[in-house]
C-alpha positions in Angstrom: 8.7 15.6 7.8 7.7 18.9 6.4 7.3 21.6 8.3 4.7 23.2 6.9 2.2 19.7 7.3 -0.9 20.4 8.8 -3.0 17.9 11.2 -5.9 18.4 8.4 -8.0 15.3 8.0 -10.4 16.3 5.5 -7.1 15.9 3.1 -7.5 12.4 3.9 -11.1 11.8 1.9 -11.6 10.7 -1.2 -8.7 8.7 -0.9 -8.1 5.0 -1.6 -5.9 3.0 0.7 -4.4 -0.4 0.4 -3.1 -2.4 3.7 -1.3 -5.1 3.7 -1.4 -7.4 7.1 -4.8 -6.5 7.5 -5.3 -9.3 10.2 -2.3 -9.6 12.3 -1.2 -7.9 15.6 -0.8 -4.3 14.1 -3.0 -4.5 11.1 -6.3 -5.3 13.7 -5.6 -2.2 15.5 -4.5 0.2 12.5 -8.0 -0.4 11.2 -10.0 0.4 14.1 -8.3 4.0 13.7 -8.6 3.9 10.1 -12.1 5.7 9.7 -13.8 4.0 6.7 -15.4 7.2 6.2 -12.4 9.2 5.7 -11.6 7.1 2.5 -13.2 6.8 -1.0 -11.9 2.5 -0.6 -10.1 1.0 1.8 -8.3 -2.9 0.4 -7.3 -4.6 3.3 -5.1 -7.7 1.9 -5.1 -11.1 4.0 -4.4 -14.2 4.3 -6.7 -14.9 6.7 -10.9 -14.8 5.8 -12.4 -11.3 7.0 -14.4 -10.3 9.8 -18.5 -11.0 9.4 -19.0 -7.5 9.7 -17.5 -4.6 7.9 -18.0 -1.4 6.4 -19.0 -0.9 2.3 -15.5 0.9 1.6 -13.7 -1.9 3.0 -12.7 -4.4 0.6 -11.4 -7.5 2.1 -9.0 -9.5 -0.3 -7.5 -13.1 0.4 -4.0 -13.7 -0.3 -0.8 -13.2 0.2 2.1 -10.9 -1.1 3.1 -13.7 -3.9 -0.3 -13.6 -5.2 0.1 -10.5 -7.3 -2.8 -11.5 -9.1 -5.1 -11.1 -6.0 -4.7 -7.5 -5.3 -3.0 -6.0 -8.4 -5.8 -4.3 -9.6 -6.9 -2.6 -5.9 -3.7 -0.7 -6.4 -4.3 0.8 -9.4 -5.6 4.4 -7.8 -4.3 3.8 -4.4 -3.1 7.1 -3.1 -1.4 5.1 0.0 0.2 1.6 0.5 0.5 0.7 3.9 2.9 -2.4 4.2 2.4 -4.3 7.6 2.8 -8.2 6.2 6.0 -9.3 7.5 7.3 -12.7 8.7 8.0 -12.9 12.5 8.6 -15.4 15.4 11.0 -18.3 14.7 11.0 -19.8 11.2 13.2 -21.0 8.6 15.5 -17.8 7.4 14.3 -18.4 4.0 10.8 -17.6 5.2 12.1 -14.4 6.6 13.7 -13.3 3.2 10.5 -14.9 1.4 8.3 -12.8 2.6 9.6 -10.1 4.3 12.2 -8.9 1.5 10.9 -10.6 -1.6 7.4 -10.1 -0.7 8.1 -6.3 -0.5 9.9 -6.0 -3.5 6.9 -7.6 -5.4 4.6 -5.0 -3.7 6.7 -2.3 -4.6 6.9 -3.3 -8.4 3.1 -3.9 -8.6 2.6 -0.7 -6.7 5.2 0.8 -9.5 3.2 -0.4 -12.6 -0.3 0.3 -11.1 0.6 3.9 -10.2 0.3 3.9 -6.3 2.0 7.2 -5.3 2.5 6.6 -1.7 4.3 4.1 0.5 4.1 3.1 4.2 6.8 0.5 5.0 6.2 -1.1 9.0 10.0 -2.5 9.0 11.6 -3.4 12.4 14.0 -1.3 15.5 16.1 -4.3 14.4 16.3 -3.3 11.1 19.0 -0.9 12.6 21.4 -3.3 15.2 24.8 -2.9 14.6 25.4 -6.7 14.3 22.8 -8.6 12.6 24.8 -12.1 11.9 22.4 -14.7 11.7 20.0 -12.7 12.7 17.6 -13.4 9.5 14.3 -11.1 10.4 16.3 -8.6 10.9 18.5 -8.6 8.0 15.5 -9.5 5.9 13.7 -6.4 6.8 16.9 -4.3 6.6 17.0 -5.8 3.0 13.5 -4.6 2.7 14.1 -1.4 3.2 16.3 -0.5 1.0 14.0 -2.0 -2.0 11.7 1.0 -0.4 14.3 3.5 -1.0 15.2 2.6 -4.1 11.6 1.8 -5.3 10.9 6.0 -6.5 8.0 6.1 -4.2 7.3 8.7 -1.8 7.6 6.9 1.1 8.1 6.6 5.0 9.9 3.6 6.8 8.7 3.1 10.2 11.0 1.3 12.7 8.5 0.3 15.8 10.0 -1.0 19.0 8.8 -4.1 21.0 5.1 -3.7 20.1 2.8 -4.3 23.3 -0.5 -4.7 23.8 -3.2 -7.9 24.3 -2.5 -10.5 22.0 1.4 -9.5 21.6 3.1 -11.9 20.2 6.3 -10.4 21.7 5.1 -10.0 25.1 3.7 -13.4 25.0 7.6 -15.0 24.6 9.3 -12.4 27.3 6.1 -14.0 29.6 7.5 -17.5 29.1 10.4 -16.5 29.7 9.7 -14.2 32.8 7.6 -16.9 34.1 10.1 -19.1 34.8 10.8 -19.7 38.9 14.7 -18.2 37.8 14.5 -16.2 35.1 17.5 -16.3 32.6 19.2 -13.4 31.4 21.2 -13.5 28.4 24.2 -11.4 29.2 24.4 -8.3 31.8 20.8 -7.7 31.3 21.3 -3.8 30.7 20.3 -3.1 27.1 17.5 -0.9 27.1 14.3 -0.9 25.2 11.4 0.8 25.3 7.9 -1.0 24.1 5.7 0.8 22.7 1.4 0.4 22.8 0.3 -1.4 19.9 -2.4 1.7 19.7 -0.1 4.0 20.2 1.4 2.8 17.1 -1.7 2.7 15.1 -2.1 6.2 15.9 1.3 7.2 14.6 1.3 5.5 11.2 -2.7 6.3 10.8 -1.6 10.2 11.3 1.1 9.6 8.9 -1.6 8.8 6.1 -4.4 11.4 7.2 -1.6 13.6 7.0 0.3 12.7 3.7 3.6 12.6 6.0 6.0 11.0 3.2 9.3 12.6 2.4 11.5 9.6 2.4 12.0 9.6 6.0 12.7 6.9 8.4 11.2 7.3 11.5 11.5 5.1 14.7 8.6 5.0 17.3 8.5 3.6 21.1 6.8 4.2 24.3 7.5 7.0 26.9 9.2 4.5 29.2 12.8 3.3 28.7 14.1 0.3 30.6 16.6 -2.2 31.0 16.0 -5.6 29.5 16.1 -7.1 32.7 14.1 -4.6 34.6 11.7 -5.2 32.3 11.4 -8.9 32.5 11.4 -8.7 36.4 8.3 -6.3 36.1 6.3 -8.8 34.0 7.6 -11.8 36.6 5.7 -9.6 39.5 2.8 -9.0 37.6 2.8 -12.9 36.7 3.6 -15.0 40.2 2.9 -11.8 42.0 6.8 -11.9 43.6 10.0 -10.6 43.3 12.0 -12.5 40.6 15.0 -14.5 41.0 17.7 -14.0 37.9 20.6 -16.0 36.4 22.6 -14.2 34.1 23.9 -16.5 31.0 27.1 -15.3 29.4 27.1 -14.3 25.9 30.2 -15.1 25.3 29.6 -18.8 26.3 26.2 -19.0 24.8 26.7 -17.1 21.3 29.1 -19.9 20.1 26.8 -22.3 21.2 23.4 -21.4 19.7 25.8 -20.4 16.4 27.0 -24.5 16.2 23.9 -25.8 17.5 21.9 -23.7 14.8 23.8 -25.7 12.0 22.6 -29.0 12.7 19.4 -28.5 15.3 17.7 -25.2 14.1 14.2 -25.9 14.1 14.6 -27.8 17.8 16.3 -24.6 19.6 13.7 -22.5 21.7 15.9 -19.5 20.9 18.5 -18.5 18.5 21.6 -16.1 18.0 19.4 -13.7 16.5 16.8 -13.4 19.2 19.5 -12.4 21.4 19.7 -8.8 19.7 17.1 -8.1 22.4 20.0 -8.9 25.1 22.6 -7.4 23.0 21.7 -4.3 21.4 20.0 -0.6 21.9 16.5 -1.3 21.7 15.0 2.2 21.9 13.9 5.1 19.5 14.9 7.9 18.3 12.9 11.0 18.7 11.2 13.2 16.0 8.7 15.4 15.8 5.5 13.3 15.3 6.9 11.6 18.5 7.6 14.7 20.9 4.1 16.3 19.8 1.9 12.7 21.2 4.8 11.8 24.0 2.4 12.8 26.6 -0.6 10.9 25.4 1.2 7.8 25.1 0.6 4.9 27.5 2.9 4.3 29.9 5.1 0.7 30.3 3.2 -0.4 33.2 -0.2 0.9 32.3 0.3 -1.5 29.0 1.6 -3.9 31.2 -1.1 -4.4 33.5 -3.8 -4.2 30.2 -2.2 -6.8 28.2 -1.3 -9.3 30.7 -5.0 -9.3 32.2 -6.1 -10.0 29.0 -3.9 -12.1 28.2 -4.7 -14.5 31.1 -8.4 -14.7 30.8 
């Protein structure tokens, strides 16, 4: 990041900005801290039909990353790309590396011919595990990445943690799974991760933008709190049944080989596979930098988001 960058916002006007994943998880909250009036145009790219209301500098365009022909044209000027479409949950791998890889590298080409100087990738924590066999989201966005860094763009790669907040999808499967009268753990249960606010991560990339942050870095973002895996799935369980949680730890070294033969002939009928265990298996947190250190006071605690998300959540 340079050191020199100043927290001006007037830079940011007068600029045109093109977001991908306009409706999902993120893309909802990124817009609400988005201020239409900071920006010349704002093309907000979805699959999904747009809200009734919205502002006259936000242009709402329906499609996805493989129609090129839907949103080539809003890139030509854009002084920022933000990239938030990505594949998630359980799917067939190929949907993973359909979208999430191919569907970048089609963005980055169209954003190559049209001109677009800037690039904001949303990639995955995952994107860094040490082992990633069979683990096809992350390797997909891994494989992302590097069509970023190759792509000639300026560019920043964000790496978010577990993202938080009401309506998380990820939070929504640790819930069913911390739910349970015994809760299974998936190996010692001490890998640490550290969720992150799904605002809190809104604010992050949107200050990246205002701020014209992008000198090829990669920069990894998550909450204040760290935690072990299965500390954290206990606190949800007491928030849920309101009682301490009963645990039965489930040995990787039994279940990896498993899931691994299982996955070959019963993939779309598993409720979990080998690469969802990363979670259980692997570092989950982030590494600091500077954009980090300066909010890390302001940023909402794990059981403040907690509390917000799972109220919500059960009305």
């Amino acid at each position: 990041m340079p050191a020199d960058a100043q927290h001006n916002l007037s830079a940011s006007r007068g600029r045109r900005v093109f977001l991908t994943g306009a409706s999902g998880f993120l893309g909802r909250s990124l817009l609400s801290r988005l201020d239409p009036a900071k920006y010349e145009k704002l093309y907000c790219l979805s699959r999904s039909a747009p809200p009734s209301a919205a502002p006259a500098s936000v242009a709402w365009l329906r499609g996805g990353l493989a129609d090129t022909s839907a949103y080539a044209s809003a890139l030509a000027g854009a002084d920022c790309v933000i990239h938030l479409a990505a594949a998630t949950g359980k799917l067939p791998p190929k949907e993973y590396f359909a979208v999430n890889a191919e569907g970048t590298r089609r963005l980055v080409k169209q954003c190559q011919q049209a001109g677009a100087r800037n690039f904001l990738f949303v990639s995955s924590i995952a994107a860094g595990f040490p082992n990633q066999s069979r683990y096809y989201y992350a390797q997909s966005k891994a494989q992302a990445e590097e069509i970023v860094r190759a792509s000639g763009l300026r560019y920043t790669i964000v790496r978010p943690t577990m993202i938080f907040g009401p309506g998380s999808p990820v939070l929504a499967g640790l819930a069913k799974l911390a739910a349970l009268p015994v809760i299974p753990v998936f190996g010692n249960g001490t890998a640490p991760v550290q969720p992150i606010a799904v605002a809190d991560l809104a604010s992050f990339i949107a200050a990246i933008v205002d701020n014209d942050f992008f000198s090829g870095e990669t920069l990894a973002f998550g909450g204040p709190d760290v935690i072990p895996i299965e500390e954290l799935l206990r606190k949800i369980h007491l928030l849920l049944r309101r009682s301490n949680a009963k645990t039965l730890h489930v040995p990787l070294a039994l279940l990896l080989p498993a899931l691994t033969l299982l996955e070959v002939v019963a993939y779309p009928l598993l409720p979990l596979t080998v690469g969802q265990m990363a979670t259980f298996r692997f570092d989950g947190t982030a590494r600091p930098n500077p954009l980090w250190n300066e909010r890390r006071s302001q940023l909402q605690s794990l059981d403040a988001m907690l509390a917000a998300a799972l109220a919500h959540d059960a009305r």
